[in-house]
N, C-alpha and C positions, 0 to 999 in steps of 0.2 A: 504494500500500500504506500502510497505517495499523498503526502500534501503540501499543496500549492500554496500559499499569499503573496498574494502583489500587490502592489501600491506603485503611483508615478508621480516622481514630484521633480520639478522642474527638469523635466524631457529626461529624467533616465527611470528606467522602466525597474524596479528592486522586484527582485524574485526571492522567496525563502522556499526553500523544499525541505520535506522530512521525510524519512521512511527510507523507501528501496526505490530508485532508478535502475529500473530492469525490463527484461523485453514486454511484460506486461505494462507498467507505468508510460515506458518512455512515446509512446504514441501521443497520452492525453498528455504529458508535459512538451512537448514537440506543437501540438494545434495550438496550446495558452501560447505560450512566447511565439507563435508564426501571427496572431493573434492579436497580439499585442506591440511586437517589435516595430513592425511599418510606422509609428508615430515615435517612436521612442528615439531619441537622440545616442544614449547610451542606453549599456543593459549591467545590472550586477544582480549577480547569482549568491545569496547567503546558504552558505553549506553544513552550518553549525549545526543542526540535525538530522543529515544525510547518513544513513547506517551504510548504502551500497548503493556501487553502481556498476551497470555491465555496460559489453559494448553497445547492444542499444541506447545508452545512456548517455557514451560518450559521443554516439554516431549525435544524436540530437546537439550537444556542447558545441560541435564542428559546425555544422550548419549553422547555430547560434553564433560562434567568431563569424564565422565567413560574412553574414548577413552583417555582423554588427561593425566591422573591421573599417567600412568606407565611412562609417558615423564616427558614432562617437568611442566606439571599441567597445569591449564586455570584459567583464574583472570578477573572478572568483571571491567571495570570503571566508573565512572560518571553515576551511577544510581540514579536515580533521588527518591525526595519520594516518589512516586503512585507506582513506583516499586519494589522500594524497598517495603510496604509495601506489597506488593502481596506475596511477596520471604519471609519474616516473615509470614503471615498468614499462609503460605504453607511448613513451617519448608526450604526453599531452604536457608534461608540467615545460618542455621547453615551446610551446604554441599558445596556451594557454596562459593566462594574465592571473597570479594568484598571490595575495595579499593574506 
């Protein structure tokens, strides 16, 4: 299970997720941010209760830089270390933006 909260405050689009980003979740987090980002200037992703994430999780992440990258970019926070180590095994933590 995944949950979402967003809020937008001055054109950057704040995401929080909790739970599992997995082949199940990552479609309904994929439609909110495709969703949402067209107006968003920036995007930040709050990861402080994110348990997991697979590569459907990460595939969504990609497509979330790629879209965001001509804006105003996208920036991880509070990734934890199970997560972060996933985003290093998997070369994301040198593509990805993580604070």
């Amino acid at each position: 299970m995944l949950d979402i909260r967003e809020n937008e405050k001055d054109g950057c689009l704040c995401v929080n997720v909790a739970g599992r980003l997995d082949s199940t979740t990552a479609p309904k987090f994929q439609k909110e941010l495709e969703s949402r980002m067209d107006s968003a200037e920036s995007l930040v992703i709050d990861m402080e209760d994110l348990e997991y994430i697979s590569s459907a999780g990460l595939r969504v992440l990609l497509v979330a830089q790629k879209t965001m990258d001509p804006k105003g970019g996208m920036k991880l926070l509070h990734v934890n270390e199970n997560i972060l180590d996933i985003f290093e095994l998997t070369g994301f933590s040198d593509i990805l933006t993580i604070e």
